[in-house]
C-alpha positions as CSV (number, residue, x, y, z in Angstrom):
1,X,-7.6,52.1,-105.3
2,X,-6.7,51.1,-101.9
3,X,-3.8,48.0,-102.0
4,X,-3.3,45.7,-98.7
5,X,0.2,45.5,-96.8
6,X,1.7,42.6,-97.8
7,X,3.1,42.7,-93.5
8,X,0.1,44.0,-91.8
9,X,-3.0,43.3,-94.4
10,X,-3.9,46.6,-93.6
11,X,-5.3,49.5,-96.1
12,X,-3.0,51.6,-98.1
13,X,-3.8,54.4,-100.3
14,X,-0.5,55.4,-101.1
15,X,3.0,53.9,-101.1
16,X,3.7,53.8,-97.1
17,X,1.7,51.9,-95.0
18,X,0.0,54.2,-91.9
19,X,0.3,51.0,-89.9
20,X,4.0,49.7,-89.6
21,X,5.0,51.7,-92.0
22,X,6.3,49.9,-95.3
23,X,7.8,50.9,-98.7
24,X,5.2,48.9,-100.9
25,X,7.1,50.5,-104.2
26,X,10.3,49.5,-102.5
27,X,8.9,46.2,-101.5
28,X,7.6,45.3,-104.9
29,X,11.6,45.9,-106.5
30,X,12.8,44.0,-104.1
31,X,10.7,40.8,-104.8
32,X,11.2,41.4,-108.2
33,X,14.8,41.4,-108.1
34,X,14.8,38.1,-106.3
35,X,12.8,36.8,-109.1
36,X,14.8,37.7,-111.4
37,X,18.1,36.4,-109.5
38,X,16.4,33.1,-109.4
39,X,15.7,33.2,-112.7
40,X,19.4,33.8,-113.6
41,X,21.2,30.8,-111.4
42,X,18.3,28.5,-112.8
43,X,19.9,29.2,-116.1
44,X,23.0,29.1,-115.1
45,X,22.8,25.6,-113.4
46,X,24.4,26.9,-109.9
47,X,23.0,25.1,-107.2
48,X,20.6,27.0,-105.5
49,X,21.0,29.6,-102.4
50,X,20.5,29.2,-98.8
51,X,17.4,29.6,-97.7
52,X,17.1,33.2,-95.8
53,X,15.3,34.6,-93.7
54,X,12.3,36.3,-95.1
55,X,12.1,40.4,-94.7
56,X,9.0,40.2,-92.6
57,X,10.5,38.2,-89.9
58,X,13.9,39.7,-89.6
59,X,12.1,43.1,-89.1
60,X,10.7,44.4,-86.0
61,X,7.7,45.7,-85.1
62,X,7.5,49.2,-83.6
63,X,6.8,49.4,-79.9
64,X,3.0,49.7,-79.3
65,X,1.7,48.6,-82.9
66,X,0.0,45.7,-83.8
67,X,-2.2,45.1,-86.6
68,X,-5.7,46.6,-87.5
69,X,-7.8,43.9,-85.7
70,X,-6.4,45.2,-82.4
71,X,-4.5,42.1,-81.6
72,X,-1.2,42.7,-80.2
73,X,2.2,43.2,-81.8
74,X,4.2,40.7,-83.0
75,X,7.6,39.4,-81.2
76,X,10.3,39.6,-84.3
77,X,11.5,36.1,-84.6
78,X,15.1,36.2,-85.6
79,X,16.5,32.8,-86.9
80,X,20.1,31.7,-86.1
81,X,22.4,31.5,-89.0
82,X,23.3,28.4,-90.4
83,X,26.5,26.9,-89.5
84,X,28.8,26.2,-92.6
85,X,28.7,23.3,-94.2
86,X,32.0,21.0,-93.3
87,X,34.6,21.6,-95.7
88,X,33.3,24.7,-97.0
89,X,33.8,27.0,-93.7
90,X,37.0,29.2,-93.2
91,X,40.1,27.2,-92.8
92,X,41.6,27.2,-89.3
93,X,44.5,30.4,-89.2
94,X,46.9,28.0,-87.2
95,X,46.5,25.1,-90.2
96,X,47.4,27.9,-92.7
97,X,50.2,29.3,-90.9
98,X,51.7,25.2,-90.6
99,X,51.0,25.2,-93.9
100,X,52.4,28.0,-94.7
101,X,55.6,27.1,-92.5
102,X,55.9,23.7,-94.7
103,X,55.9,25.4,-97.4
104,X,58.6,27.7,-97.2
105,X,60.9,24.8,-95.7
106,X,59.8,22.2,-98.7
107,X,60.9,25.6,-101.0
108,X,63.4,27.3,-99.6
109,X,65.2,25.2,-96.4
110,X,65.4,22.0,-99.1
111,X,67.0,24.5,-101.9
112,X,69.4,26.3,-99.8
113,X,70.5,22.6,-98.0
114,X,70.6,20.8,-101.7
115,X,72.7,23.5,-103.0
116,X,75.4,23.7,-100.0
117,X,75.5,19.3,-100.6
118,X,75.9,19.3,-103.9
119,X,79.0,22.2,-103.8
120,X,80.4,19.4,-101.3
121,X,80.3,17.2,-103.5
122,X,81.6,19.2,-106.4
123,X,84.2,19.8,-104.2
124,X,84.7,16.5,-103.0
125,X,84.8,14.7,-107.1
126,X,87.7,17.9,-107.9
127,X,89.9,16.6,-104.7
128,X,89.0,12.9,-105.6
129,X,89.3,13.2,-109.2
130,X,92.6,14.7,-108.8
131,X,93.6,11.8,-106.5
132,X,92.9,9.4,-108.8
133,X,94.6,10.9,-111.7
134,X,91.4,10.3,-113.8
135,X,91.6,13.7,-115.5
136,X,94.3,16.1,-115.9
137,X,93.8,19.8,-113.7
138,X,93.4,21.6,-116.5
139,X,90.7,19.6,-117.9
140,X,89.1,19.5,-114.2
141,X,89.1,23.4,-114.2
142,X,87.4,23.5,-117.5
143,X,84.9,21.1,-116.2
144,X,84.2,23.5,-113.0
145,X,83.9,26.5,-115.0
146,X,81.7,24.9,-117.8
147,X,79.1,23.5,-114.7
148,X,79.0,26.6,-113.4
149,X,78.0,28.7,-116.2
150,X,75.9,25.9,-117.3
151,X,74.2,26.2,-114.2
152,X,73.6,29.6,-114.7
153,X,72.0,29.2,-118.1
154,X,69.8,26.6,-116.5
155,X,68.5,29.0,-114.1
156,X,68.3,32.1,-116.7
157,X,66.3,29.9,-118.8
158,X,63.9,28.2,-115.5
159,X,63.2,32.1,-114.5
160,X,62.1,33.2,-118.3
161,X,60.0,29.9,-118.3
162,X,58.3,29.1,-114.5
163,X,60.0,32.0,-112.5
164,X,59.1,30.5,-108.9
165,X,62.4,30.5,-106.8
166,X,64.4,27.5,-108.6
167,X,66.0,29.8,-110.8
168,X,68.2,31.3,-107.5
169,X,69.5,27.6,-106.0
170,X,70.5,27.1,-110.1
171,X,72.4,30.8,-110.0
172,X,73.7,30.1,-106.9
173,X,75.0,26.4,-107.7
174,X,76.7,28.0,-110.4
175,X,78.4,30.8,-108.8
176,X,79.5,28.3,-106.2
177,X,81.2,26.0,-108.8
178,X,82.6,29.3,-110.0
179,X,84.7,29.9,-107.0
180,X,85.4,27.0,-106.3
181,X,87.3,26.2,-109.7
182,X,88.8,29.7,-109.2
183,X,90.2,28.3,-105.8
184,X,91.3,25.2,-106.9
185,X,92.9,26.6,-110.2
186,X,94.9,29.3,-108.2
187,X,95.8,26.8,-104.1
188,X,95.4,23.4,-105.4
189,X,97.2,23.0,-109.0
190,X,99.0,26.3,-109.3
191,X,97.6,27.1,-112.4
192,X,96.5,30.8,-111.8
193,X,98.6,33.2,-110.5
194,X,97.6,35.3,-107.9
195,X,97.1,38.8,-109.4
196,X,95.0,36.4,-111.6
197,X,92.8,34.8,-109.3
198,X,92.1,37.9,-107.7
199,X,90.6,39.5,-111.0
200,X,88.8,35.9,-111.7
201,X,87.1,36.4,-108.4
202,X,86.0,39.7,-109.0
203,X,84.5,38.8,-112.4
204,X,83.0,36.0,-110.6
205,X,81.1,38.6,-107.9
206,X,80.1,40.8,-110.7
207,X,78.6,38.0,-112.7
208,X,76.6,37.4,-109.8
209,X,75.7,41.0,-108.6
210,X,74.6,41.8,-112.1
211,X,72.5,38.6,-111.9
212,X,71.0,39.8,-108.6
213,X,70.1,43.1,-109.4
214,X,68.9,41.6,-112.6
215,X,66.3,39.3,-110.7
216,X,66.2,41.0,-107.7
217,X,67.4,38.8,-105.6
218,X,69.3,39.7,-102.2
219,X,70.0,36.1,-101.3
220,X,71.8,36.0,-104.8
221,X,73.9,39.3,-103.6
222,X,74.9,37.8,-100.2
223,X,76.4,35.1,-101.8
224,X,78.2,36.9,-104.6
225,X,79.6,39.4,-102.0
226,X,80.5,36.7,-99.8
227,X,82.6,34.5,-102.5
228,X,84.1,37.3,-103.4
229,X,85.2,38.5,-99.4
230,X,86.3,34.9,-98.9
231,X,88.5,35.2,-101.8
232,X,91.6,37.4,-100.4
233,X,91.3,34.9,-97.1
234,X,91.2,31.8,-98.7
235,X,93.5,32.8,-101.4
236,X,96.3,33.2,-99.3
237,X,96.4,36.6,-98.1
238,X,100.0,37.3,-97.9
239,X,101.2,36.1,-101.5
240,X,99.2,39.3,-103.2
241,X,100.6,43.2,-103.0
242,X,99.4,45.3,-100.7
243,X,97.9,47.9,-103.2
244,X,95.9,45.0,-105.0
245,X,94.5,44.0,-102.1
246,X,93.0,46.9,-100.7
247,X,91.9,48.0,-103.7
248,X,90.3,44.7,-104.8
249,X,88.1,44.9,-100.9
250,X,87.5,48.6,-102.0
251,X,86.0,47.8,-105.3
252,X,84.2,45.2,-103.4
253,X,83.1,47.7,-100.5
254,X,81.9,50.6,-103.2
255,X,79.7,48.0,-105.1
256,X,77.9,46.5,-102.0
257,X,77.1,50.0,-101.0
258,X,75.9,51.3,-105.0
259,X,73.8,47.8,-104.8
260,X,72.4,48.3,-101.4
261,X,71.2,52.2,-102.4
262,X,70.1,50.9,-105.6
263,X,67.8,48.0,-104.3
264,X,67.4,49.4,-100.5
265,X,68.8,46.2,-99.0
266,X,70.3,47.3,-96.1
267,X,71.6,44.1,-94.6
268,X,74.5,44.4,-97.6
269,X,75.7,47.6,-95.3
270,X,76.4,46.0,-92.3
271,X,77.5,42.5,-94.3
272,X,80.2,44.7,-96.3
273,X,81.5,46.6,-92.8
274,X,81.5,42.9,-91.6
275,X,83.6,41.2,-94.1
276,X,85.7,44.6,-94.7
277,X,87.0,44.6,-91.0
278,X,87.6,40.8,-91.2
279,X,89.6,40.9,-94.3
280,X,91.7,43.4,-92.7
281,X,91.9,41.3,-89.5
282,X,92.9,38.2,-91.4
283,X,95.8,40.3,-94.3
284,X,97.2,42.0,-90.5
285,X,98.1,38.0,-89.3
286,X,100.5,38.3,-91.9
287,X,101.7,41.5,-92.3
288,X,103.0,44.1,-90.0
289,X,100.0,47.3,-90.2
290,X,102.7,49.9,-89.7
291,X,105.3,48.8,-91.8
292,X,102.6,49.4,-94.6
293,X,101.1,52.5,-92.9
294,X,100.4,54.3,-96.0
295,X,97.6,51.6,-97.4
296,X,96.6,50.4,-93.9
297,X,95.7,54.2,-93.0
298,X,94.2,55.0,-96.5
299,X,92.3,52.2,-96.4
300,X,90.7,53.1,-92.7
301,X,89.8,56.6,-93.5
302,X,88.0,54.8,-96.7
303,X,86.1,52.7,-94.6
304,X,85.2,55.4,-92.5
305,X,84.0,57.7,-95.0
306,X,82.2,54.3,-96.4
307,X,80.2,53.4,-93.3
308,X,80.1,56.2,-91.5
309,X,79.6,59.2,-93.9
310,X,77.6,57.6,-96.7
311,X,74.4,56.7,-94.2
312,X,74.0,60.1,-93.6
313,X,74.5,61.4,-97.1
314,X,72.0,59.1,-98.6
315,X,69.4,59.8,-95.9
316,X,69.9,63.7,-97.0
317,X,69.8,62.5,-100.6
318,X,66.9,60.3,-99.6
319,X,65.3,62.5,-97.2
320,X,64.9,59.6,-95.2
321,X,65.8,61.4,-91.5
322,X,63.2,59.5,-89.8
323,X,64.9,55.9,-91.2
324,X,67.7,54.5,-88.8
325,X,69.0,52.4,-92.1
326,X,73.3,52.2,-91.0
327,X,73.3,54.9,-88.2
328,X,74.3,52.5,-85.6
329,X,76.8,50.7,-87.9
330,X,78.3,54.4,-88.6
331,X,78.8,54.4,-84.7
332,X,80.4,51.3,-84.3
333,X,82.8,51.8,-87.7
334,X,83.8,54.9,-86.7
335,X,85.2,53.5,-83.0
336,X,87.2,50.9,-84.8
337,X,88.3,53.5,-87.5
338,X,89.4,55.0,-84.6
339,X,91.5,52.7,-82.7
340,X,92.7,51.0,-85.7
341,X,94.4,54.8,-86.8
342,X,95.7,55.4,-82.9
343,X,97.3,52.0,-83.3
344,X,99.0,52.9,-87.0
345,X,99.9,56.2,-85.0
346,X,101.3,54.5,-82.0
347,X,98.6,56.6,-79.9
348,X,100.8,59.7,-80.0
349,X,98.8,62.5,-78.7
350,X,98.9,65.0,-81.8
351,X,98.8,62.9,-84.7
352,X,96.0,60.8,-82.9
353,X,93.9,63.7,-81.7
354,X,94.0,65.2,-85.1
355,X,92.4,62.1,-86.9
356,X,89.7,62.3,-84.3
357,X,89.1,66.2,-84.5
358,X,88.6,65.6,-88.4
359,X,86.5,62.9,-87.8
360,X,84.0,65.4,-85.5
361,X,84.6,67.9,-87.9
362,X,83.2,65.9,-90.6
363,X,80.3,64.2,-88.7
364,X,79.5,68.1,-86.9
365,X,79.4,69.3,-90.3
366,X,77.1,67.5,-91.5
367,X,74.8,67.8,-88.9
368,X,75.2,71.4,-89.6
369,X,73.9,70.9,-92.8
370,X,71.2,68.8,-92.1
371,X,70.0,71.9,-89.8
372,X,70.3,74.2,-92.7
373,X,68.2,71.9,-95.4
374,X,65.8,72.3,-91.5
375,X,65.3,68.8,-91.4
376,X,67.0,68.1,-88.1
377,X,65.7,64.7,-87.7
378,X,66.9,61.2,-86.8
379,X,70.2,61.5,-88.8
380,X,71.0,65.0,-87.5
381,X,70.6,63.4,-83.8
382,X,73.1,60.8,-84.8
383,X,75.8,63.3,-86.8
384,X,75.7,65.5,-83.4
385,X,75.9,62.3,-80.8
386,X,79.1,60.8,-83.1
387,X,80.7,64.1,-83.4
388,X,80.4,64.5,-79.6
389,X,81.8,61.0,-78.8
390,X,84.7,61.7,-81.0
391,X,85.0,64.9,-79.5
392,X,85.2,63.1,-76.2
393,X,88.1,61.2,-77.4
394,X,89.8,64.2,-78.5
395,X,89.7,65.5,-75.2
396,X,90.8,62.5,-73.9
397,X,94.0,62.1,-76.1
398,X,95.4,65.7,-75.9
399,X,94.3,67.6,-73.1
400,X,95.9,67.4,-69.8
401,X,93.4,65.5,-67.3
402,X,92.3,68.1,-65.4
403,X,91.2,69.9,-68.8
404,X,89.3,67.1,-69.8
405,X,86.3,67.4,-67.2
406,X,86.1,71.0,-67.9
407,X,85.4,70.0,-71.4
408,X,83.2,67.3,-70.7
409,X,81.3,69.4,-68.9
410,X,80.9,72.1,-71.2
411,X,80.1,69.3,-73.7
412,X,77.0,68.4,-72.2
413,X,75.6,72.3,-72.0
414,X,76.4,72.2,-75.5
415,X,74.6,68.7,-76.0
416,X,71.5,69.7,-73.6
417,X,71.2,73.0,-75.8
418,X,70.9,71.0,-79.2
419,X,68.9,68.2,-77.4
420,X,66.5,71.5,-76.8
421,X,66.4,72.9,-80.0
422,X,65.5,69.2,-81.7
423,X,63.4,67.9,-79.0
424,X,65.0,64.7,-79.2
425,X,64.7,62.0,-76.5
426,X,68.5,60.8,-77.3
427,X,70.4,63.5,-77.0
428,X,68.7,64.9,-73.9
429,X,69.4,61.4,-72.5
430,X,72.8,62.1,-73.7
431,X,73.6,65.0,-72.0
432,X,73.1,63.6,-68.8
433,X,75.4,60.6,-69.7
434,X,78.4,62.9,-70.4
435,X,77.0,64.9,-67.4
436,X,77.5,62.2,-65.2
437,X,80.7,61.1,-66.8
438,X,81.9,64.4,-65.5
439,X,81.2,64.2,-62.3
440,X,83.0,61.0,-62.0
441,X,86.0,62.6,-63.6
442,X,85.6,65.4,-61.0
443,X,85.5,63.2,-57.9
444,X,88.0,60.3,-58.9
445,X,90.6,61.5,-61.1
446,X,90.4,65.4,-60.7
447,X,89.9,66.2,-56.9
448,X,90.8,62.5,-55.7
449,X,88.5,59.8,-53.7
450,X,90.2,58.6,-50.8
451,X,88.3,57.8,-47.9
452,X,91.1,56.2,-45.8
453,X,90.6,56.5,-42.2
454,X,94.0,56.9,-41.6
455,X,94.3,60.3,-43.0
456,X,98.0,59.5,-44.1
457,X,100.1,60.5,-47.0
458,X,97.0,62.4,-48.8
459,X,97.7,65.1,-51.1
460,X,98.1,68.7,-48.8
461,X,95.1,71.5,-49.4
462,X,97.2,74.2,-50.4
463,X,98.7,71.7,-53.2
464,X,97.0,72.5,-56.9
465,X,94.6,74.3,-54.9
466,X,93.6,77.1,-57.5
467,X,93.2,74.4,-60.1
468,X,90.9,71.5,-58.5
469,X,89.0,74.7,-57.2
470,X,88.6,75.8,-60.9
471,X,87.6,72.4,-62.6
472,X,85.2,72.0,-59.7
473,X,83.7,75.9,-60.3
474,X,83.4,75.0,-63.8
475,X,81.7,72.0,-63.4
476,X,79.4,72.8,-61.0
477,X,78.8,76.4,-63.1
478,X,77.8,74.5,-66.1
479,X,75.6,71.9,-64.6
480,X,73.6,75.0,-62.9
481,X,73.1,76.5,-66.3
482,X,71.5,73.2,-67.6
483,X,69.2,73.3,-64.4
484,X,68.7,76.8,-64.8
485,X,67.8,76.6,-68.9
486,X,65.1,73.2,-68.5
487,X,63.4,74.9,-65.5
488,X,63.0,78.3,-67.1
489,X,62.3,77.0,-70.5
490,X,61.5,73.1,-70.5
491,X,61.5,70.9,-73.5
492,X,58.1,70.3,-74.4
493,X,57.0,66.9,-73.6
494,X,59.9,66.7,-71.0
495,X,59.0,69.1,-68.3
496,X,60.3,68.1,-65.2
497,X,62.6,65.3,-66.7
498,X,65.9,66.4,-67.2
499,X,67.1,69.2,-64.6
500,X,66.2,66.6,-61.7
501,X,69.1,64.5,-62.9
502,X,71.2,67.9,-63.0
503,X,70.0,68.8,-59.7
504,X,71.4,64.9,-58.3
505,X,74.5,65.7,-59.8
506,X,75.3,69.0,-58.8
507,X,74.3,68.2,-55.0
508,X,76.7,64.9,-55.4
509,X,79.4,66.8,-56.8
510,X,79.4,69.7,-54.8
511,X,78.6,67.2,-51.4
512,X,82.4,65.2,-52.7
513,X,84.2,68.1,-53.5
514,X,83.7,69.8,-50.0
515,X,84.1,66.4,-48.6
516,X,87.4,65.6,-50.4
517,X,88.8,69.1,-49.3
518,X,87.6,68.7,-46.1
519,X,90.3,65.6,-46.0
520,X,93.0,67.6,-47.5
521,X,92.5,70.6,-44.6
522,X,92.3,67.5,-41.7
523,X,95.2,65.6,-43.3
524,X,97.7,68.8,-43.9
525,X,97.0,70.8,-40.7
526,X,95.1,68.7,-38.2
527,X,94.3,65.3,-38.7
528,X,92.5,64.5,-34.9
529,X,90.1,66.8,-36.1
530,X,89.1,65.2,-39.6
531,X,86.0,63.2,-37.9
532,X,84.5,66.3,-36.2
533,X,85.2,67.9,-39.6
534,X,83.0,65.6,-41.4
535,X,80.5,65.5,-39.2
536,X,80.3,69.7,-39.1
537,X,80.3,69.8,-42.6
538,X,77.5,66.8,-43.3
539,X,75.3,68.8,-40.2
540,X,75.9,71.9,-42.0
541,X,75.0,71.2,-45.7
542,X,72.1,69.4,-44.7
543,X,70.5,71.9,-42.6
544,X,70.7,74.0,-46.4
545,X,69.3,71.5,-48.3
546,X,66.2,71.5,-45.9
547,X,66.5,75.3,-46.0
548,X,66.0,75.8,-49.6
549,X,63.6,72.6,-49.5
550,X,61.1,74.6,-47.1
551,X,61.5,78.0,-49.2
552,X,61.5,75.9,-52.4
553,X,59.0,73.5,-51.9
554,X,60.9,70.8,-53.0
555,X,60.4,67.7,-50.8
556,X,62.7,65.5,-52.2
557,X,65.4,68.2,-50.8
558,X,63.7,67.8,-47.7
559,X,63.7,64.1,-47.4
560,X,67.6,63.7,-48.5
561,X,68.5,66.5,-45.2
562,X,66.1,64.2,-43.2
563,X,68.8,61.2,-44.2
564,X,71.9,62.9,-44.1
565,X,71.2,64.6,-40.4
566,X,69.9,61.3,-39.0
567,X,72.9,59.8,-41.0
568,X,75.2,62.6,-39.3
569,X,73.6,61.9,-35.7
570,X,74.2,58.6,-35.7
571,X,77.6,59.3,-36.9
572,X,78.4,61.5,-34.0
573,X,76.9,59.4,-31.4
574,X,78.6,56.2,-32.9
575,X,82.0,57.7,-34.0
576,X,82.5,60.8,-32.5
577,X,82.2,60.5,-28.8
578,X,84.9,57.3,-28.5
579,X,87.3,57.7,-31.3
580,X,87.8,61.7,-30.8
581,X,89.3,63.4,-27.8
582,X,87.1,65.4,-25.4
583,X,87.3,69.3,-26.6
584,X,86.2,67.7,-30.3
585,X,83.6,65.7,-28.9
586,X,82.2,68.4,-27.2
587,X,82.1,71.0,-30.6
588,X,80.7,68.6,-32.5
589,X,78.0,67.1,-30.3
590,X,77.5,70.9,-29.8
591,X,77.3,72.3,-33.2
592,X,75.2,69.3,-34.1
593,X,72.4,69.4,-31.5
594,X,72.3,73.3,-32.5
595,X,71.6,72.8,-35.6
596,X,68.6,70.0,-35.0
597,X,66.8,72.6,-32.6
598,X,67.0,75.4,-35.3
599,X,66.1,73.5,-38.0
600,X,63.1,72.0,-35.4
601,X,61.7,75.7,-35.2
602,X,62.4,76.2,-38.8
603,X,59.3,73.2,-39.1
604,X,57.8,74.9,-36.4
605,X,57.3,78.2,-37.8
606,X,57.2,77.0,-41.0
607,X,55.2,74.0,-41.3
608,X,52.3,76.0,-43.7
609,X,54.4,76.2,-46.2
610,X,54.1,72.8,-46.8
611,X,50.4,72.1,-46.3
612,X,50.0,74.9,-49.3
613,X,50.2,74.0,-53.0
C-alpha cells in the first residue's frame, strides 16, 4: 500500500521517497522518540524545552526538485537561534577570572598576611610581657611552645575535618611560635645553650617538613627550611663550633634536596643553594675562612657535589634529560665553589688548578656516562659546557699565557665536534664563544694590539718570534678545521650556520696578526716605512680575498675586498702621499694602483662566473 511523504505528500511504495528522498522508517523513530521524551519531562515536572526548529525546515531541498504538482522548490527557511535567556547564558571569562583573582586574595593573600601579624604580635606580648615582669621566662617559653603545638593540633584536626587551605596558616602559625620561643629561650633569657638551640631548631624544621610532606604542602616546606636557615644567623653565629655548624646547614642542605626529589618541588633547590651560601656569608663576618680551612673547604666541595652533581644524577636516575630542573643553578654553584676554594687556597696556581681539573673531571665524566646509557640529551649538553668552563679556568690558572690560547682554541674543535655529534644548538653556539675568546687572547694579550702611530718602544720582530708565530699557527690551524669539518659534513638543521662565524674569525685573526707583525718589522728595522707597510699589506690581502671570492663564489669575500681596497685607497691618498717621504710614496701609490688594474681585468675576464649559479 502506497504511504504519502510526510515533506513532499508525494507517493511512496517503499521506505525512501523518489521525490526528495526521505527515510520514512527513520522518520517515524524519530517522532516517536520525541514523543516519548515529552512524555518523560511531563512526568518529571521539568519545565518544558525550547521550541526547535522542525526537521522539514532546517533541511534543504535538492537543487532542481520541487514537489509533484510541478510547483517549484522550496527556499529552506533556517530560523536564528534563540538568544539565552539573561542570567542563564555563559558567564563573562574576564568576571570569572576577577572572580577568580578575589578569591585566591580573600584565601590565601588574607592567610599568609594574618599569619605574619599575629607572629608580630606573639612576638611583641613575649618582649612586652617580659618588660612588665608579668610572668617569669620560663613560664613565657612554656607558653610559646604550648601555642605553637597547639596550633598545630588545630590545623591537624581542621585538615581531617574541612581540608580547604586553613589547615597550612594554622601549621604555619605554629611553627612560627616555635622558633620564635626557640629564639627567645636561647638570645633573649639565656635559658638554652647554644649546642641546644641548634638541635631545638632542627627538631623544629623536621616537625615541619614531616608535616609538609605529610600534606603536601610546599609553602609549609619553605617555611620550615627557612626557620631553620635563619637559625645559625639569628642565633649568633660565632658563639657555636665550627663542626656543629656546618654540619647542622648540611643536615639541612641533604633534607631540602631528599624533599625536593621526593615531592618534585624544585624551587627547594635553588632556595637551599640560596640560604647555604648566605649562611656561609654571614658565619665568614665572624670568622676568619682560612684559619678553619679544613671545614670551610669540606664544606664547599659538599655544596658542590650538592648542587652541582646531584641535578645531573637525578635526571639519569630520572631519565629526565629533556628537563632543565637545577642545571643552571649547577652552573652558577659550581663558579662560586670555585672562587670560594681559590680564595681558601690563596689562588696558588697548583693547588687551585687541581680543584678545578677535579671539578671537570667529575662533570666530563659524567657526561661520558650519560653518552654511554645513549641518552645524550639536555643534561649531557650541560655536564660537557660546565666541564669546559672549568676547563677554561684551569687553563687560566696554570698555564703560561701564551699556552692558554692554544688551549682555548683546541677547546672549541673539541666543543664544535661534540656540539656535532649531539646536534645541540648550545654547544655549537658555544664553540664559537670560546672561539672568539681566542681570538681576542691571540690579538691582545698573545701577539699585542698597539696601534700607536708613533711606532716607539714596541716589542722588536725577532723577539719571541718562533712562539707568537706558533700560538698564531695553531690558532688559525684549528679554526680551519672547524670550517673545514661544518662545510664538508654540516650539522643537520644548521647548514650554513656555524663555519661563517669561523670564516670571520679566521680572516680577523689572521688580518691582526700580519698587521701586528707588520708593526714589529716597521718599528725594529725601519719605522718611516711602517705606513707604506700597511697600506701594501691591506692592498695585498684584499686583492686575495677577492681572489678566492671570484673562484669561490663567495660574495660576501667579495664585498669585504671591495671595503678594504677602497678603505686602503683612501688611505694612501689621505695618508700616504703627505706624511711619507717621496721614494715611499711613490711604491706605494705604485703597488696599489697595480693591484686595482689587475684585479679590474680579473672582473673583466671573469665577470660570468658570477652571473652563474
Amino acid at each position: 500500500m502506497a504511504k504519502q511523504c510526510p515533506r513532499c505528500s508525494a507517493e511512496v511504495e517503499r521506505f525512501v521517497c523518489p521525490a526528495c528522498g526521505l527515510d520514512l522508517q527513520v522518520h517515524e523513530e524519530v517522532r516517536a522518540l520525541r514523543t516519548d521524551v515529552g512524555r518523560l519531562i511531563s512526568a518529571l515536572g521539568l519545565p518544558p524545552p525550547l521550541p526547535s526548529v522542525p526537521s522539514t525546515a532546517r533541511t534543504s531541498e535538492r537543487p532542481g526538485t520541487g514537489s509533484d504538482d510541478g510547483s517549484p522548490p522550496v527556499r529552506p527557511v533556517v530560523s536564528e537561534p534563540a538568544p539565552p535567556a539573561q542570567g542563564r547564558g555563559r558567564p563573562d571569562a574576564g568576571r570569572v577570572r576577577r572572580g577568580l583573582n578575589e578569591v585566591a586574595v580573600g584565601q590565601r593573600w588574607f592567610l599568609a598576611l594574618g599569619v605574619i601579624v599575629i607572629l608580630l604580635g606573639a612576638g611583641f606580648f613575649l618582649k612586652y610581657a617580659f618588660d612588665e615582669r608579668w610572668i617569669g621566662p620560663p613560664v613565657q617559653i612554656t607558653l610559646g611552645f604550648a601555642a605553637g603545638l597547639g596550633c598545630l593540633g588545630l590545623g591537624h584536626i581542621w585538615r581531617r575535618r574541612r581540608p580547604g587551605g586553613l589547615e597550612n596558616g594554622l601549621a604555619a602559625l605554629g611553627l612560627g611560635l616555635l622558633y620564635l620561643s626557640a629564639y627567645a629561650g636561647s638570645q633573649i633569657y639565656d635559658l638554652l645553650p647554644d649546642y641546644l638551640s641548634l638541635i631545638l631548631a632542627l627538631i623544629i624544621a623536621a616537625f615541619g617538613l614531616v608535616l609538609a610532606n605529610a600534606w603536601d604542602s610546599l609553602f609549609l616546606a619553605v617555611l620550615a627550611f627557612l626557620g631553620g636557615y635563619l637559625a645559625p644567623m639569628v642565633l649568633v653565629a660565632e658563639r657555636f663550633g665550627h663542626w656543629l655548624f656546618f654540619l647542622y646547614v648540611a643536615v639541612l642542605n641533604v633534607a631540602s634536596q631528599i624533599l625536593a626529589y621526593q615531592r618534585r618541588w624544585p624551587l627547594l633547590y635553588a632556595f637551599g643553594a640560596s640560604c647555604s651560601w648566605v649562611c656561609l656569608g654571614i658565619w665568614a663576618l665572624n670568622h676568619e675562612q682560612r684559619e678553619r680551612f679544613l671545614e670551610t673547604f669540606t664544606f664547599t666541595q659538599f655544596l658542590f657535589f650538592l648542587y652541582s652533581v646531584a641535578p645531573f644524577a637525578r635526571a639519569l636516575v630520572r631519565a629526565d634529560t629533556e628537563k632543565p630542573q637545577g642545571f643552571w643553578l649547577s652552573m652558577v654553584n659550581g663558579l662560586l665553589c670555585v672562587w670560594n676554594s681559590g680564595y681558601l687556597l690563596e689562588f696558588h696556581k697548583v693547588p687551585v688548578s687541581i680543584v678545578t681539573a677535579a671539578y671537570a673531571a667529575v662533570a666530563l665524566g659524567l657526561a661520558l656516562w650519560f653518552w654511554q646509557e645513549r641518552r645524550p640529551g639536555l643534561a649531557a649538553t650541560w655536564l660537557i659546557a660546565e666541564g669546559m668552563i672549568y676547563l677554561l679556568t684551569t687553563w687560566a690558572v696554570a698555564l703560561p699565557e701564551r699556552w692558554i690560547t692554544v688551549f682555548c682554541a683546541g677547546q672549541a674543535v673539541a666543543l664544535y665536534w661534540v656540539a656535532a655529534r649531539s646536534r645541540d644548538r648550545v654547544l655549537l653556539v658555544g664553540s664559537i664563544i670560546v672561539a672568539g675568546f681566542a681570538t681576542h687572547r691571540l690579538l691582545l694579550s698573545d701577539v699585542g694590539l698597539f696601534w700607536d702611530p708613533i711606532l716607539t718602544g714596541h716589542t722588536p720582530l725577532t723577539g719571541h718570534l718562533i712562539s707568537r708565530w706558533f700560538v698564531a699557527g695553531v690558532t688559525l690551524a684549528c679554526f680551519a678545521a672547524v670550517i673545514s669539518l661544518d662545510r664538508s659534513r654540516p650539522v643537520p638543521g644548521f647548514e650554513g650556520r656555524v663555519y661563517p662565524w669561523f670564516e670571520v674569525l679566521w680572516v680577523v685573526g689572521l688580518f691582526g696578526f700580519l698587521n701586528l707583525e707588520i708593526d714589529r718589522a716597521a718599528t725594529q728595522f725601519n719605522p718611516r716605512a711602517a705606513s707604506v707597510a700597511y697600506s701594501l699589506l691591506w692592498a695585498m690581502f684584499g686583492a686575495a680575498m677577492l681572489v678566492y671570492g671570484f673562484f669561490a663564489r663567495r660574495k660576501s669575500y667579495r664585498l669585504a675586498a671591495i671595503v678594504l681596497l677602497f678603505v686602503t685607497a683612501a688611505k694612501v691618498l689621505v695618508l700616504d702621499t703627505s706624511e711619507v717621504s717621496a721614494p715611499y710614496r711613490i711604491v706605494s701609490c705604485i703597488i696599489l694602483g697595480a693591484t686595482l688594474v689587475v684585479l679590474s681585468s680579473v672582473y673583466y675576464r671573469h665577470s660570468d662566473r658570477l652571473l652563474r649559479k
